[in-house]
C-alpha positions as CSV (number, residue, x, y, z in Angstrom):
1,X,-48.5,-21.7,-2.7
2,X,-49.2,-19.6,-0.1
3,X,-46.8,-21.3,2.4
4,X,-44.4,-21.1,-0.3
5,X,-44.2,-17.1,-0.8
6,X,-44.2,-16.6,3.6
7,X,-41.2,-18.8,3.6
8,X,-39.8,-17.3,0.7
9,X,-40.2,-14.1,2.7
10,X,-39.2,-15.0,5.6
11,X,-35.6,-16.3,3.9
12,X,-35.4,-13.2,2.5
13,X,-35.6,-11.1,5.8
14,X,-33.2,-13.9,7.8
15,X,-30.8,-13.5,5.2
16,X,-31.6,-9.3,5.3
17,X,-30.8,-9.7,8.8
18,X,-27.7,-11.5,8.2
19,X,-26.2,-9.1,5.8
20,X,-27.0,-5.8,8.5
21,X,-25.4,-8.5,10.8
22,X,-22.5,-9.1,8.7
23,X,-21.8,-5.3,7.7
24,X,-22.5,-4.9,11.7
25,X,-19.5,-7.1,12.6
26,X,-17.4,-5.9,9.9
27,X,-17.7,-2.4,11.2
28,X,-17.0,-3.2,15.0
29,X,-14.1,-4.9,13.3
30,X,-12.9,-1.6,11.8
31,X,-14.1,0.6,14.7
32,X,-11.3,-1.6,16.7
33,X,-8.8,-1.6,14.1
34,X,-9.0,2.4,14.6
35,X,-8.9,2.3,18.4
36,X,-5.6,-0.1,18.2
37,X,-4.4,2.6,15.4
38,X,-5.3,5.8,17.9
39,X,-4.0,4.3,21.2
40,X,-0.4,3.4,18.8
41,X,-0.4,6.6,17.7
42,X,-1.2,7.9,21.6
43,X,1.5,5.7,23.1
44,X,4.0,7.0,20.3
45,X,3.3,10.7,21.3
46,X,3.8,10.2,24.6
47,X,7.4,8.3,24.0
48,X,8.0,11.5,22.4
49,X,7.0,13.9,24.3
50,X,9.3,11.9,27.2
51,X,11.8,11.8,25.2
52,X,11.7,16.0,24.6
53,X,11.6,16.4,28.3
54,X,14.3,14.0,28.5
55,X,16.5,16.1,25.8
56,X,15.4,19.1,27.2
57,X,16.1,18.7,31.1
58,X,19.9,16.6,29.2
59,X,20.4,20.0,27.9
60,X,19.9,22.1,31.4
61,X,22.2,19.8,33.0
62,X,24.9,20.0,30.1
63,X,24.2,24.1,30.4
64,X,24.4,23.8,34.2
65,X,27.6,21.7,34.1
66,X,29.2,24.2,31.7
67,X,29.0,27.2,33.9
68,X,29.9,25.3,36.7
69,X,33.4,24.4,35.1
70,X,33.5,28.5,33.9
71,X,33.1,29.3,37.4
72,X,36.1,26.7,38.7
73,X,37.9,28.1,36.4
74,X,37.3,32.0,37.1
75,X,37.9,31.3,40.9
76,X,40.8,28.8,40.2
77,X,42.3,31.9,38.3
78,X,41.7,34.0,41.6
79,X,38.5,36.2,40.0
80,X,40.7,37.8,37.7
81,X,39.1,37.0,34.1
82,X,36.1,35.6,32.4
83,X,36.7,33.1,30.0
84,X,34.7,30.5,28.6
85,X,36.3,27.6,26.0
């Protein structure tokens, strides 16, 4: 009888041991679900971000170009007027 109820107990705290285990494993399984989720959402802020600068250094050069044809065309017009179109 004796043996009976330290078996019983000792079941009882393997299969204790298995369910932290299990909720264990579960967890780490989560906690890298999350990491792939955070380093998406990293990667995807970084595209964007690129693609600002990208927009934004686009825009310069489009701002740069356009003076540069105002000025051809002031000096092609011998300095005499300012116009922009």
């Amino acid at each position: 009888m004796e043996q009976n109820a330290a078996a019983e107990l000792s079941a009882l705290r393997l299969l204790g041991r298995l369910s932290v285990q299990q909720r264990l494993a579960r967890v780490d399984h989560r906690l890298r679900l999350a990491r792939l989720l955070v380093d998406g959402i990293l990667d995807e802020r970084s595209r964007v971000e690129r693609q600002l600068r990208e927009a934004e250094q686009a825009e310069r050069d489009a701002g740069t170009q356009e003076l540069g044809t105002a000025i051809r065309r002031y000096l092609a017009q011998g300095g005499r007027s300012w116009t922009t179109s």
